[in-house]
SENUZA-436114 format. One record per atom (N, C-alpha, C): x, y, z; residue in three letters. Coordinates in steps of 0.2 Angstrom, whole numbers, padded with zeros to 4 digits, always signed. Layout:
! SENUZA-436114
XYZAla;...
//
This chain:
! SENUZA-436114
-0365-0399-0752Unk;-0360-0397-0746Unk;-0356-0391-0749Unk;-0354-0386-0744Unk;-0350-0380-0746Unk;-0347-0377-0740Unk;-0344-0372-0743Unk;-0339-0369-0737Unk;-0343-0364-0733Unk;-0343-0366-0728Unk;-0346-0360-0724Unk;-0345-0352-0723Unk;-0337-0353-0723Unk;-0335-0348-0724Unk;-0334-0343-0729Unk;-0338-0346-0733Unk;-0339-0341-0741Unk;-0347-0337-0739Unk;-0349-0339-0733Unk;-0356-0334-0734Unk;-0354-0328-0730Unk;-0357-0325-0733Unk;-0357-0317-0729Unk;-0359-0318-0723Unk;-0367-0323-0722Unk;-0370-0324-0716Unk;-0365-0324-0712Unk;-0361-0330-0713Unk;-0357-0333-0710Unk;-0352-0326-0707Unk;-0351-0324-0710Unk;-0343-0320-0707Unk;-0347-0316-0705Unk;-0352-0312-0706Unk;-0357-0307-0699Unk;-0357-0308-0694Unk;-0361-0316-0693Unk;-0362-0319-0686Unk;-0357-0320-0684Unk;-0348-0324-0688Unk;-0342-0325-0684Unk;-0340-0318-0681Unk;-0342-0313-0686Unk;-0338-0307-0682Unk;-0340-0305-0675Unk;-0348-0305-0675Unk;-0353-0304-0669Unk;-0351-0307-0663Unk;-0351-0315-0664Unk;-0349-0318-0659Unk;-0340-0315-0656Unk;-0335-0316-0662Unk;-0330-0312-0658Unk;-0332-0306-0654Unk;-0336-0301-0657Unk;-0336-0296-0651Unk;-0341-0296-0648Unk;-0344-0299-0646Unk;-0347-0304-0640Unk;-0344-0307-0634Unk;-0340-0310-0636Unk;-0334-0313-0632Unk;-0329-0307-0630Unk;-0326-0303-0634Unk;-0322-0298-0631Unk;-0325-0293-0625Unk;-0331-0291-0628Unk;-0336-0287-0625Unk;-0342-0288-0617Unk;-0340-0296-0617Unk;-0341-0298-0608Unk;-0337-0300-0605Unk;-0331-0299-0609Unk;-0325-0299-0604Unk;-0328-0295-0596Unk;-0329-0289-0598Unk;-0328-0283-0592Unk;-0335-0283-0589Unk;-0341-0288-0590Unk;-0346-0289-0586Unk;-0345-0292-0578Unk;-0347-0291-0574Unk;-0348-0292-0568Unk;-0343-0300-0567Unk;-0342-0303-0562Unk;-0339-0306-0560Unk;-0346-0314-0557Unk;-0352-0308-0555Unk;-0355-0313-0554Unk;-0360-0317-0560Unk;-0359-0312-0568Unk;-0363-0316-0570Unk;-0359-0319-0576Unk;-0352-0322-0574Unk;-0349-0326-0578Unk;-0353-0334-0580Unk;-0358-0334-0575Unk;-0361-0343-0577Unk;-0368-0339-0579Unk;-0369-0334-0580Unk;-0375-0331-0579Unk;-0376-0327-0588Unk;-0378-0322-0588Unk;-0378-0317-0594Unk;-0372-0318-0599Unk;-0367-0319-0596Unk;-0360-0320-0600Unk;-0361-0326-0603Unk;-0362-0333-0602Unk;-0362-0338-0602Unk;-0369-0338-0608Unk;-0375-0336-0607Unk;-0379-0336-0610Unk;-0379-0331-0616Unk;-0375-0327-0616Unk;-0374-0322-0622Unk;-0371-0324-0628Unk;-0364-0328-0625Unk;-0360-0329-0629Unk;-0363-0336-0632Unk;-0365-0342-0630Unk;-0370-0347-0631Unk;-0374-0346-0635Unk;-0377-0339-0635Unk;-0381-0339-0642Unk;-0379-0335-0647Unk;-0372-0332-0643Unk;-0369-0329-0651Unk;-0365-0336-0654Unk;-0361-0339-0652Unk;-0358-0343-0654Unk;-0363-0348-0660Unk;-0369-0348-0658Unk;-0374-0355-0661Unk;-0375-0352-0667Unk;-0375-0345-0669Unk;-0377-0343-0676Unk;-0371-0346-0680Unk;-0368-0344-0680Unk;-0360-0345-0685Unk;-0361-0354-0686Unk;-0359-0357-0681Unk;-0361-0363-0678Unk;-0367-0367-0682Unk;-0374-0365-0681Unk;-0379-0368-0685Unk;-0377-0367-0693Unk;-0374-0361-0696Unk;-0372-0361-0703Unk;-0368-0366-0704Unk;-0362-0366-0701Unk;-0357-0370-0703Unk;-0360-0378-0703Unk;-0364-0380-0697Unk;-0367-0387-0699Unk;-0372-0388-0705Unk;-0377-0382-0707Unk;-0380-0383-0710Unk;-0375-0383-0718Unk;-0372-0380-0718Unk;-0368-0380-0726Unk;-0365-0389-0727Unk;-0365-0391-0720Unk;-0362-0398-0720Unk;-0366-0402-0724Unk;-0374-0403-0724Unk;-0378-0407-0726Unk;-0378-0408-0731Unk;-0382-0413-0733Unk;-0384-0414-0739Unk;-0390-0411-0744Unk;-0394-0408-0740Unk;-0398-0406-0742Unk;-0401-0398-0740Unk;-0404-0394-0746Unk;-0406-0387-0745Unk;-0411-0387-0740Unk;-0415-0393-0739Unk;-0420-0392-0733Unk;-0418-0391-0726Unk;-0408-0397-0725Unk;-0407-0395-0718Unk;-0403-0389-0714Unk;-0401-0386-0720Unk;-0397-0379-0722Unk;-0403-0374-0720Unk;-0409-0374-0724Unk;-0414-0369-0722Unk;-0416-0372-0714Unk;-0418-0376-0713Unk;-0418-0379-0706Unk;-0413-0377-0699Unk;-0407-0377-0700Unk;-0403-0375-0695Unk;-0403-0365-0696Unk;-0403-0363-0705Unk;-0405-0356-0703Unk;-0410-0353-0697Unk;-0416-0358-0696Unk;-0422-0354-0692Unk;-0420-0356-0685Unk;-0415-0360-0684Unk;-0412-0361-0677Unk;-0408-0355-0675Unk;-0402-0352-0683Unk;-0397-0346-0682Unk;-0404-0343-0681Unk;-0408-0341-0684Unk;-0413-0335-0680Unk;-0415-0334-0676Unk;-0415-0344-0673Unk;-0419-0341-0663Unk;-0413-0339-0660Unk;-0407-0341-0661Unk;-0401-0339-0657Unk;-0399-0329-0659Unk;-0402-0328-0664Unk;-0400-0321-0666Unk;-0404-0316-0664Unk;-0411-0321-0662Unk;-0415-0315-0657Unk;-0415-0316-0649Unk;-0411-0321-0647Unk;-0408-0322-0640Unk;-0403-0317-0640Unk;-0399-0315-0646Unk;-0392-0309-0644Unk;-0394-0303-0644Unk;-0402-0302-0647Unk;-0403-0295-0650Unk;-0408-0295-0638Unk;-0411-0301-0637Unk;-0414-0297-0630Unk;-0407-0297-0625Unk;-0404-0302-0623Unk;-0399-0303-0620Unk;-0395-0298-0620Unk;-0391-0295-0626Unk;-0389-0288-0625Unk;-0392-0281-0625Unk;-0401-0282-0625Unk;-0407-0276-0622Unk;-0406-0276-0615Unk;-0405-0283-0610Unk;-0403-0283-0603Unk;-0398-0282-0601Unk;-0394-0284-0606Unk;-0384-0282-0605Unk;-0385-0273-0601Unk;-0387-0269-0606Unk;-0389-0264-0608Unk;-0392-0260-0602Unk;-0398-0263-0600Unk;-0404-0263-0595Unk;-0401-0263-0589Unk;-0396-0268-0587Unk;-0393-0268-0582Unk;-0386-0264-0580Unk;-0385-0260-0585Unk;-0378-0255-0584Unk;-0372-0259-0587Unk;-0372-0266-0590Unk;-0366-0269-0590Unk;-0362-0268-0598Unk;-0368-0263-0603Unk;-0363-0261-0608Unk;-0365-0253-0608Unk;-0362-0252-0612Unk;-0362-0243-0613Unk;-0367-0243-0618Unk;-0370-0237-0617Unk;-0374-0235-0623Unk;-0372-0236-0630Unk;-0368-0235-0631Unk;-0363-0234-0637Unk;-0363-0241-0641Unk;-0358-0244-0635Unk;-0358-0254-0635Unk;-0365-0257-0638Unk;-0371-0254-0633Unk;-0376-0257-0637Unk;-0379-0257-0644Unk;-0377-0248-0647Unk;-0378-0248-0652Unk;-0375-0251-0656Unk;-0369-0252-0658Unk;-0366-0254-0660Unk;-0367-0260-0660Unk;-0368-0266-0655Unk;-0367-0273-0656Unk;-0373-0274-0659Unk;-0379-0268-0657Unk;-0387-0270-0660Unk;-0386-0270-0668Unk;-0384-0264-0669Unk;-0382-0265-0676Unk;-0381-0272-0681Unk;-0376-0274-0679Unk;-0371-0279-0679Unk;-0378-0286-0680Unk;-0380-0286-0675Unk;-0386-0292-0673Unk;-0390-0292-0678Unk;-0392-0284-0682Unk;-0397-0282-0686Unk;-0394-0284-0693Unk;-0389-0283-0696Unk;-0386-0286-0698Unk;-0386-0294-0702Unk;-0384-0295-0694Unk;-0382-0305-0696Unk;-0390-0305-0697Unk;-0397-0304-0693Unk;-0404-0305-0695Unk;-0405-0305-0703Unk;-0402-0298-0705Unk;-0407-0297-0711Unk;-0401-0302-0717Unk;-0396-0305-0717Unk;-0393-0309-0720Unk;-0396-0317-0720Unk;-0397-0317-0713Unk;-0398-0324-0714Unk;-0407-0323-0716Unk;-0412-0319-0717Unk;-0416-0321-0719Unk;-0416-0320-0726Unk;-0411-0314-0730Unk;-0409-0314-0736Unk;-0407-0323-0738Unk;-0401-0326-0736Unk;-0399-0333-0736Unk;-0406-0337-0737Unk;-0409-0336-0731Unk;-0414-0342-0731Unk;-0421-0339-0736Unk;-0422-0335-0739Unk;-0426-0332-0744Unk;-0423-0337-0752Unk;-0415-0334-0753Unk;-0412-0339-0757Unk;-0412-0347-0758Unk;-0413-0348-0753Unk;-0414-0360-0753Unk;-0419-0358-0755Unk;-0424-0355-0751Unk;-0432-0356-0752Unk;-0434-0355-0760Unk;-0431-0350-0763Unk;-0431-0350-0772Unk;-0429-0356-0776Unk;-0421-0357-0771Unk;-0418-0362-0777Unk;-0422-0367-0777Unk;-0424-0370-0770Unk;-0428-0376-0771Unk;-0435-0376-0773Unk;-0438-0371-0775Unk;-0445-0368-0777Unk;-0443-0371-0784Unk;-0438-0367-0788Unk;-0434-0368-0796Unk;-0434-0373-0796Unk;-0432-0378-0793Unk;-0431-0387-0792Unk;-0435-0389-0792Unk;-0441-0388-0789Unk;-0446-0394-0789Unk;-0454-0392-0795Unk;-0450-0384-0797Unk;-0454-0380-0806Unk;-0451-0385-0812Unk;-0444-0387-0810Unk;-0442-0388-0817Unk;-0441-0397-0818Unk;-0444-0402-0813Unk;-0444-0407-0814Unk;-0449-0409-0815Unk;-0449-0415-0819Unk;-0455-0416-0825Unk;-0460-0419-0819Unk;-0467-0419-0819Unk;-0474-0421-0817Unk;-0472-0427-0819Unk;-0476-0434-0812Unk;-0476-0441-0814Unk;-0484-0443-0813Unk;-0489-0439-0816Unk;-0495-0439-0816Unk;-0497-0439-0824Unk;
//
């Protein structure tokens, strides 16, 4: 078990989600249950699945909720393509938040590169029961 908050993943996707949240303030009024609600829902789940997966006990469940932040981090990367598509962020906004998205992406599969060593290292350095 570990602090969640000592991963970098961690603080990209926290930051992403806050300006996610700040940034659908000023979306339409009709897609509050809509776009808005489904943006922030999968920006919130990345931060979220790390911090439960640091909870675990094991490096397996930790890799395991990482490939869930991924489905949720490629939910924010289309989600904010239609934000975009449909007039509701600024060009500028989008880049920047893509950025951002791009970011949390290539962190969490740097993280989930590193379990997948340490536990590779783990199961090299214990002795054969054959």
């Amino acid at each position: 078990m570990q602090d969640y908050r000592k991963l970098r993943s961690w603080e990209f996707a926290h930051e992403l989600a806050l300006d996610i949240y700040q940034v659908t303030t000023i979306f339409p009024e009709t897609e509050k249950y809509g776009l808005v609600f489904q943006l922030r829902r999968a920006a919130a789940s990345v931060p979220t699945n790390l911090a439960e997966g640091c909870a675990k006990n094991s490096a397996a469940d930790l890799a395991r909720l990482i490939q869930i932040a991924m489905g949720s981090i490629s939910e924010v990367s289309y989600l904010l393509l239609l934000a975009k598509d449909l007039t509701y962020l600024k060009p500028e906004a989008y880049f920047r938040l893509d950025q951002e998205t791009q970011t949390v992406r290539k962190n969490l599969i740097a993280l989930q590169k590193k379990i997948c060593e340490r536990q590779a290292a783990l199961k090299s350095s214990q002795p054969s029961l054959s």
